[in-house]
Backbone as a printed PyTorch tensor [residue, N CA C, xyz], in Angstrom:
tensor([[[-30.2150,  32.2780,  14.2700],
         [-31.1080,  32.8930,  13.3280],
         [-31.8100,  31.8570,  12.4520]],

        [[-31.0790,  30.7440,  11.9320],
         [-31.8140,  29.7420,  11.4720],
         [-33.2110,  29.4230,  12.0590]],

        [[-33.2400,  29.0700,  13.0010],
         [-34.5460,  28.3970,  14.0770],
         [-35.3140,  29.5980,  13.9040]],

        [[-35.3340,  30.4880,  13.8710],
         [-36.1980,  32.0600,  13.9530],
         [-37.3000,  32.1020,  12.1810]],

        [[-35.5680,  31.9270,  11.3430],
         [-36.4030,  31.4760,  10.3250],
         [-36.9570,  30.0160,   9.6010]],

        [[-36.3700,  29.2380,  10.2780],
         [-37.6620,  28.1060,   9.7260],
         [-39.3390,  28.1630,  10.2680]],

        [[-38.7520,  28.4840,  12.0050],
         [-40.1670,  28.8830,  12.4760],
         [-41.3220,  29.5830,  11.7410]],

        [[-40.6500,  31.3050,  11.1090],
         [-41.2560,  31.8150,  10.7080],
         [-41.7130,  31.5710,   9.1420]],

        [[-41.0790,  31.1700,   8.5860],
         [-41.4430,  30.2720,   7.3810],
         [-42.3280,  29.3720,   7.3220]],

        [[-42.6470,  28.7360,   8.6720],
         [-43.3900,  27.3440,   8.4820],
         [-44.9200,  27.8990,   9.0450]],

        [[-44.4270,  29.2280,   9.8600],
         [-45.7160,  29.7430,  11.0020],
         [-45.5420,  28.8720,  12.1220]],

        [[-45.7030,  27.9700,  12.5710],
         [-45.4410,  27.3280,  13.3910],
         [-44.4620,  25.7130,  13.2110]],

        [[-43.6940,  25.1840,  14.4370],
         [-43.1830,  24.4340,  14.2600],
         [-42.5160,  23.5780,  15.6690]],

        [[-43.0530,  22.2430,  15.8090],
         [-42.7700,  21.5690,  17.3270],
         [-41.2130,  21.4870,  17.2770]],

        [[-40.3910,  21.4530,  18.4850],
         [-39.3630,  21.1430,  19.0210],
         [-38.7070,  20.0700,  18.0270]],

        [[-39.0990,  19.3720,  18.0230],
         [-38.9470,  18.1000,  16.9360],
         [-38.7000,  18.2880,  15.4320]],

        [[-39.6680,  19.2440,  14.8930],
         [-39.7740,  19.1620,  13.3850],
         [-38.5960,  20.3800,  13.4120]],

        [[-38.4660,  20.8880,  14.5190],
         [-37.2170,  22.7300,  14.3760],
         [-35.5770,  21.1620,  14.2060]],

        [[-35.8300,  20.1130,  15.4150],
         [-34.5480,  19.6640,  15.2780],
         [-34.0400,  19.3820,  14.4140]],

        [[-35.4270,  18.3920,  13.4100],
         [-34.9010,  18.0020,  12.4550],
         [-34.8560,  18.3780,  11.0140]],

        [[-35.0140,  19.7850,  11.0480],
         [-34.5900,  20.9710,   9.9910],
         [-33.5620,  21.3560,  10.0860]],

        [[-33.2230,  21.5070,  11.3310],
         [-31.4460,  21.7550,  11.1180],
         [-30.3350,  20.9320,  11.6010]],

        [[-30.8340,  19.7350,  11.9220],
         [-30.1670,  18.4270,  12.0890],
         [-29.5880,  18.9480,  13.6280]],

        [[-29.7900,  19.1960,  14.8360],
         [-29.4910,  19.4290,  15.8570],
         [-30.4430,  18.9600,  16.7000]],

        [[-28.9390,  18.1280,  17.8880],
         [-30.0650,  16.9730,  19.0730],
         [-30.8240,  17.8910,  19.9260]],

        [[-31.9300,  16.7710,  20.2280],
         [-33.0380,  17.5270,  21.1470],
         [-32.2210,  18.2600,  22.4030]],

        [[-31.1630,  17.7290,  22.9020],
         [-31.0540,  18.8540,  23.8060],
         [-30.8770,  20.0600,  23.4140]],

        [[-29.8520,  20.3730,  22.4710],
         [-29.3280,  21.6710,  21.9900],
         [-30.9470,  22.4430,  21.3770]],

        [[-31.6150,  21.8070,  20.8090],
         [-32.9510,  22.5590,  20.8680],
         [-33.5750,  22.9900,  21.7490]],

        [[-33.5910,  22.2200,  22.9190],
         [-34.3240,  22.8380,  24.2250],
         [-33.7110,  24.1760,  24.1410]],

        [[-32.3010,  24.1810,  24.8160],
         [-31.5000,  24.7850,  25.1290],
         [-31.7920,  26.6230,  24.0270]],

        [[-32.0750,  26.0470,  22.6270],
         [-31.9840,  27.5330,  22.0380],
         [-33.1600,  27.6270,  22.0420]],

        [[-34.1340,  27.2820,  22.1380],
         [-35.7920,  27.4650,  22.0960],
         [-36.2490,  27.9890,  24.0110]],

        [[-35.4270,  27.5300,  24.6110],
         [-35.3270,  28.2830,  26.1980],
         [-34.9890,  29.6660,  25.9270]],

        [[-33.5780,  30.1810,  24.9260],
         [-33.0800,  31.0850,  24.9170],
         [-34.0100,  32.0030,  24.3550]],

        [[-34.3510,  31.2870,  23.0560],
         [-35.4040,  32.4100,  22.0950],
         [-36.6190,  32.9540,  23.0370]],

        [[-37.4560,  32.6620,  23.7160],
         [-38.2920,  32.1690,  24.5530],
         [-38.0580,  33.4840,  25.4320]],

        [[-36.8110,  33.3640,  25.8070],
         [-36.7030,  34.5530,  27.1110],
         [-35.7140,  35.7480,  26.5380]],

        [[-35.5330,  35.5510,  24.9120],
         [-35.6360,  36.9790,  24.2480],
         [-36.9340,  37.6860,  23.8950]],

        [[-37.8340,  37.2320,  24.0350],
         [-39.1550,  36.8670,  23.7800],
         [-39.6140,  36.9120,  22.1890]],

        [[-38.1780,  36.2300,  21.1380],
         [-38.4590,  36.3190,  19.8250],
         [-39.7270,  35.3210,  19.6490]],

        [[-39.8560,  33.7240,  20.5140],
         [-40.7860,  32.9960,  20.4200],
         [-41.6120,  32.4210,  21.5780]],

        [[-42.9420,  31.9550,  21.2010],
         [-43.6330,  31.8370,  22.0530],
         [-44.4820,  30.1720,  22.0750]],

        [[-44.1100,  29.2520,  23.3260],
         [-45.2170,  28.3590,  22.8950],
         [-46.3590,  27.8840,  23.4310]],

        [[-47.1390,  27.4800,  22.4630],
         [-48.2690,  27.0630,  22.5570],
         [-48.9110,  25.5860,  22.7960]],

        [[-49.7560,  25.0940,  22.9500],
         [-50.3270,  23.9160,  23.2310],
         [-50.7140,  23.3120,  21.7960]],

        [[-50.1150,  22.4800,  20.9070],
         [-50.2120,  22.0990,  19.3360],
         [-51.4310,  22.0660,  19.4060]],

        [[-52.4380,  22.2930,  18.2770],
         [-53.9470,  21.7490,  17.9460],
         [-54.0930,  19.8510,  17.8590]],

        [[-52.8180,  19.9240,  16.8820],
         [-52.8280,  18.8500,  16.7410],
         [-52.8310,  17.4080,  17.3710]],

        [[-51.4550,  17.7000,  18.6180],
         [-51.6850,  16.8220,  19.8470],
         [-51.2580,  17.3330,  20.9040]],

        [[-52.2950,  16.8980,  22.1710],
         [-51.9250,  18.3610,  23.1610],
         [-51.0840,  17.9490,  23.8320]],

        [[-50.2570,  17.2330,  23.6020],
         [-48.7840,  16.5050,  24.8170],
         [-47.7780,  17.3420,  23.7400]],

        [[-48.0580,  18.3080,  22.5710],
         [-47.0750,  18.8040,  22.0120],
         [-46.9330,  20.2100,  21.5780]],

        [[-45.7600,  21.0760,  22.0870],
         [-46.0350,  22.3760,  22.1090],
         [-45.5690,  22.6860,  20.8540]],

        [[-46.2310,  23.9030,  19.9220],
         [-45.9940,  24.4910,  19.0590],
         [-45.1090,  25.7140,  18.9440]],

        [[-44.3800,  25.8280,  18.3480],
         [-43.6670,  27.2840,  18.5670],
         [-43.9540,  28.0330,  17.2030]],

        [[-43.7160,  29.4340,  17.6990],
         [-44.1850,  30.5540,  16.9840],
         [-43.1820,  31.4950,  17.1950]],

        [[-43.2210,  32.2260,  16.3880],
         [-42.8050,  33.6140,  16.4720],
         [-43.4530,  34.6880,  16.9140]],

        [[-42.9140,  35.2790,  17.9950],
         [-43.8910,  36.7830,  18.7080],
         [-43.4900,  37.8570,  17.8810]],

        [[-44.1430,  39.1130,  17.8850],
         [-43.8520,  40.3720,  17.1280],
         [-42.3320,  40.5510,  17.0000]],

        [[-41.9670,  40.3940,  17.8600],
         [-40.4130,  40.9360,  18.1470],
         [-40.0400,  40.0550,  17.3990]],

        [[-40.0940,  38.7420,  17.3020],
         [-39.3460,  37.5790,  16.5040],
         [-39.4800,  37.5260,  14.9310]],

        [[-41.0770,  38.5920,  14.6110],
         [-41.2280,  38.7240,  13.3470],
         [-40.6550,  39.1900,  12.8210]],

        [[-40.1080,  41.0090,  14.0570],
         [-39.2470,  41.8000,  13.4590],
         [-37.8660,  41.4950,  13.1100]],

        [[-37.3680,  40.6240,  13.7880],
         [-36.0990,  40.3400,  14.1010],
         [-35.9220,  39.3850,  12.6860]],

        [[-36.7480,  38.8220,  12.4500],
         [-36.7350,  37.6820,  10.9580],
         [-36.3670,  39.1350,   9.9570]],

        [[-37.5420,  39.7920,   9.7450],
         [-37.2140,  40.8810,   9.0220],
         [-36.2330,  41.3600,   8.4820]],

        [[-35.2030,  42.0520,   9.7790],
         [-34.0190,  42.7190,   9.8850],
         [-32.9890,  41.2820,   9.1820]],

        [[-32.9660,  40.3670,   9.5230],
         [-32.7020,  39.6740,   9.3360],
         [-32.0660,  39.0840,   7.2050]],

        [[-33.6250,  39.0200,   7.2890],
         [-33.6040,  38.4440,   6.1190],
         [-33.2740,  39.9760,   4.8320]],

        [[-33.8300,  41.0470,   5.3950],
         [-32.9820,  42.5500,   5.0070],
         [-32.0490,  42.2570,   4.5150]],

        [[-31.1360,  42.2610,   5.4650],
         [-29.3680,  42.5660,   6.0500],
         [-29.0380,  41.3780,   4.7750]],

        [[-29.3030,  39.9220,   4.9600],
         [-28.6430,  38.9020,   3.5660],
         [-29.2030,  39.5500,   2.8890]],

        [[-30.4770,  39.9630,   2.3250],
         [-30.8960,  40.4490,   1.0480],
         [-29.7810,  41.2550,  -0.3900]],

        [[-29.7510,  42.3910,   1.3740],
         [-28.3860,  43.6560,   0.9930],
         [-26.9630,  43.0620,   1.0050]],

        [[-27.0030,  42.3430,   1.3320],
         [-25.0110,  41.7410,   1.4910],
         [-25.3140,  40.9800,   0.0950]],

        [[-26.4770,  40.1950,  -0.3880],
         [-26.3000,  39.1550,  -1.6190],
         [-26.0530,  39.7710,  -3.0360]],

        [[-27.0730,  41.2840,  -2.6640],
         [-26.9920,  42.3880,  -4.0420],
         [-25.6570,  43.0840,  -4.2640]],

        [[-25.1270,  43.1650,  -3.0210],
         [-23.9290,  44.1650,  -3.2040],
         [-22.9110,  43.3730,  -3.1370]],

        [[-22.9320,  41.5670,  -3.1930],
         [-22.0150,  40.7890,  -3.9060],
         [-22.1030,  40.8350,  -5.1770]],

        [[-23.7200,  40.5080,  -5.5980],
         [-23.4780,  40.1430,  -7.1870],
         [-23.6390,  41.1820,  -8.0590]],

        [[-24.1670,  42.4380,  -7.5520],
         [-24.1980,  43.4220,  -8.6460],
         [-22.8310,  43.8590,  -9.2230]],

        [[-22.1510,  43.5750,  -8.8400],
         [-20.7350,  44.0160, -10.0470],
         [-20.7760,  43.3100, -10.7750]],

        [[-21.2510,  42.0200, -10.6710],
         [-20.7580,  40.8590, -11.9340],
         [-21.3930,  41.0170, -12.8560]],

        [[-21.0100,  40.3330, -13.9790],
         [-21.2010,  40.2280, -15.3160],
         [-22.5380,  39.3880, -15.4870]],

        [[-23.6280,  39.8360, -16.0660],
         [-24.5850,  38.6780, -16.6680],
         [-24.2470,  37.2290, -16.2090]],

        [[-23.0670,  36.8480, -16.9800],
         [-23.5270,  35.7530, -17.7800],
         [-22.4500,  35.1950, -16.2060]],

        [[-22.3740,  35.6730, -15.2480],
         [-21.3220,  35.3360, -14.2730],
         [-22.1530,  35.1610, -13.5560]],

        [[-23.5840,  36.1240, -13.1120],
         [-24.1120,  35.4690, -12.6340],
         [-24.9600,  34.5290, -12.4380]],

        [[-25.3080,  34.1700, -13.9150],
         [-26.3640,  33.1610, -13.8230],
         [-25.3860,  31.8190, -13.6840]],

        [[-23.8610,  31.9890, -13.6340],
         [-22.7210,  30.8360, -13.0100],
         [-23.6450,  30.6270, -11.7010]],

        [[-23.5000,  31.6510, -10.6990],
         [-23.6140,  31.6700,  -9.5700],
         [-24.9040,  30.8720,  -9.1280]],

        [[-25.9750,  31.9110, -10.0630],
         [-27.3040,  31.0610,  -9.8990],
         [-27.4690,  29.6270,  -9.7970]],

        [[-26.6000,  29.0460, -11.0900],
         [-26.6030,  27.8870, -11.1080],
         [-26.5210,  26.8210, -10.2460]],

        [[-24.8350,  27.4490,  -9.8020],
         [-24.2510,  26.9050,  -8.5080],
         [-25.0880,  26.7000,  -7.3410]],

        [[-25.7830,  27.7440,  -7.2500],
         [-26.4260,  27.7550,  -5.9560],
         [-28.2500,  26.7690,  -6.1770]],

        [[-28.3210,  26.7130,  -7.3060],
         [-28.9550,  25.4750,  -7.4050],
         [-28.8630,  24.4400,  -7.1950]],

        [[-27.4170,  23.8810,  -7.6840],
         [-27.2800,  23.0290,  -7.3750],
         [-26.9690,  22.4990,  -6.3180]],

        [[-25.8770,  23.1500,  -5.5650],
         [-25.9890,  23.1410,  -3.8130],
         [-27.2110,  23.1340,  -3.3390]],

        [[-28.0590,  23.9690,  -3.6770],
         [-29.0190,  23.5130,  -2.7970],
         [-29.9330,  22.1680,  -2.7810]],

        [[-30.0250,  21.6760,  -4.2740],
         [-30.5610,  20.7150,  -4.4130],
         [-29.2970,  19.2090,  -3.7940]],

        [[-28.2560,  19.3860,  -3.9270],
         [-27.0320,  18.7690,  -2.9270],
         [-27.3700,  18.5040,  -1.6500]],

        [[-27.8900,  19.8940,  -1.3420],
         [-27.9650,  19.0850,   0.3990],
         [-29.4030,  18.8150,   0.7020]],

        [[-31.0840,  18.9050,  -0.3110],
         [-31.6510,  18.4410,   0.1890],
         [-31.7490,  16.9870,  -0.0540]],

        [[-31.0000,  16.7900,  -0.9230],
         [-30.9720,  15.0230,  -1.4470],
         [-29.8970,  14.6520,  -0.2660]],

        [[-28.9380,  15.2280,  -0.0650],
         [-28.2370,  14.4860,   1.5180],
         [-29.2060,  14.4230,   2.2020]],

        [[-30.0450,  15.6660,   2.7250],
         [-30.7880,  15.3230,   4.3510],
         [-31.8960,  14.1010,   4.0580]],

        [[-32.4680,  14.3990,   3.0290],
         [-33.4140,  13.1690,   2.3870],
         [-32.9490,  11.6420,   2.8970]],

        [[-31.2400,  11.4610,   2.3210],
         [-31.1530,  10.4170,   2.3570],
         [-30.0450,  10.2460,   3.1960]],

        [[-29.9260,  11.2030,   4.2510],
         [-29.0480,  10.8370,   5.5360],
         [-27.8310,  10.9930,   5.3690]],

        [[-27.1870,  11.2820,   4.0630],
         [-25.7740,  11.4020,   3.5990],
         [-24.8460,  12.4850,   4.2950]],

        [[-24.2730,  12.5400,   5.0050],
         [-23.8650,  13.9490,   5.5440],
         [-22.7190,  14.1900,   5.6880]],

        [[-22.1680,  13.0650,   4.6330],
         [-20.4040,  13.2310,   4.2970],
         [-20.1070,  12.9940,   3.0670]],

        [[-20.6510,  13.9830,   2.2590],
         [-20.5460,  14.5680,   1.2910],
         [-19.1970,  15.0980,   0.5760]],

        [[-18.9100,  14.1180,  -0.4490],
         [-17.6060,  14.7060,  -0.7130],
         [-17.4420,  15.5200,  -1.9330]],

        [[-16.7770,  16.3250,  -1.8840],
         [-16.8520,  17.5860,  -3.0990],
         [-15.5740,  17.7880,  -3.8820]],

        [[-15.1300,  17.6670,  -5.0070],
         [-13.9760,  17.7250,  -6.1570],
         [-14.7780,  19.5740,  -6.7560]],

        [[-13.8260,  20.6060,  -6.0730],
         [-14.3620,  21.3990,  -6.7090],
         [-12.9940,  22.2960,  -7.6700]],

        [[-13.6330,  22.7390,  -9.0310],
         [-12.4550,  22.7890,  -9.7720],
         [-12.5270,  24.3660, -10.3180]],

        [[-13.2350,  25.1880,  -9.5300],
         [-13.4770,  26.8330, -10.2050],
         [-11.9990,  27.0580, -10.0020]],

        [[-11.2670,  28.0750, -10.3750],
         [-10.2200,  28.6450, -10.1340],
         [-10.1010,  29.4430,  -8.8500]],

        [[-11.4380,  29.5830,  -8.3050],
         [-11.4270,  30.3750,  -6.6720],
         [-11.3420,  29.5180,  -6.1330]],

        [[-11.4800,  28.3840,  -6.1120],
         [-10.9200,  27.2010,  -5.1840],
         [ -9.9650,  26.2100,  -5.1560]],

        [[ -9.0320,  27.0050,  -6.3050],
         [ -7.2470,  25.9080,  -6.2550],
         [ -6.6150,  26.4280,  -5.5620]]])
């Protein structure tokens, strides 16, 4: 589902730029971009940019499927945090800021052994 949605996020995206969004070798990309391909979630094209390079896209079905997709977390994220407290979740918010800004400064700078001291009480 990742590859479905960076694709569709980006509108289009070569073999190459999908690998190195989710840090996975060119074979294993062939391999799920064959698969997507003959679900017919994606479709490719001849790049504008250079024609020795194919572009991938998302077909209708692949739009829908992002959809359902991005739905389904929508509803699982609300019906985690709506019990909590205010001020609990803007914890969460936080957190998840900062993780995220965590791993784009790893991929940035190649770090991908990342070590973590974490001290909430859900994780002793």
């Amino acid at each position: 589902m990742h590859a479905l949605i960076d694709i569709g996020n980006a509108g289009s995206l070569t073999a190459k730029e999908l690998s190195e969004n989710l840090l996975l070798e060119k074979s294993t990309i062939s391999r799920l971009v064959r698969k997507l391909i003959s679900r017919g979630e994606i479709i490719e094209t001849t790049s504008l940019k250079d024609s020795r390079q194919k572009d991938l896209k998302l077909t209708i079905q692949g739009q829908k499927t992002m959809e359902e997709v991005s739905k389904f977390a929508e509803i699982q994220v609300k019906n985690a945090i709506s019990p909590l407290r205010n001020s609990t979740k803007r914890d969460v918010l936080n957190g998840l800021e900062t993780y995220s800004e965590a791993l784009k400064k790893s991929r940035l700078y190649g770090d991908f052994n990342v070590s973590v001291t974490l001290t909430a009480p859900i994780f002793a």
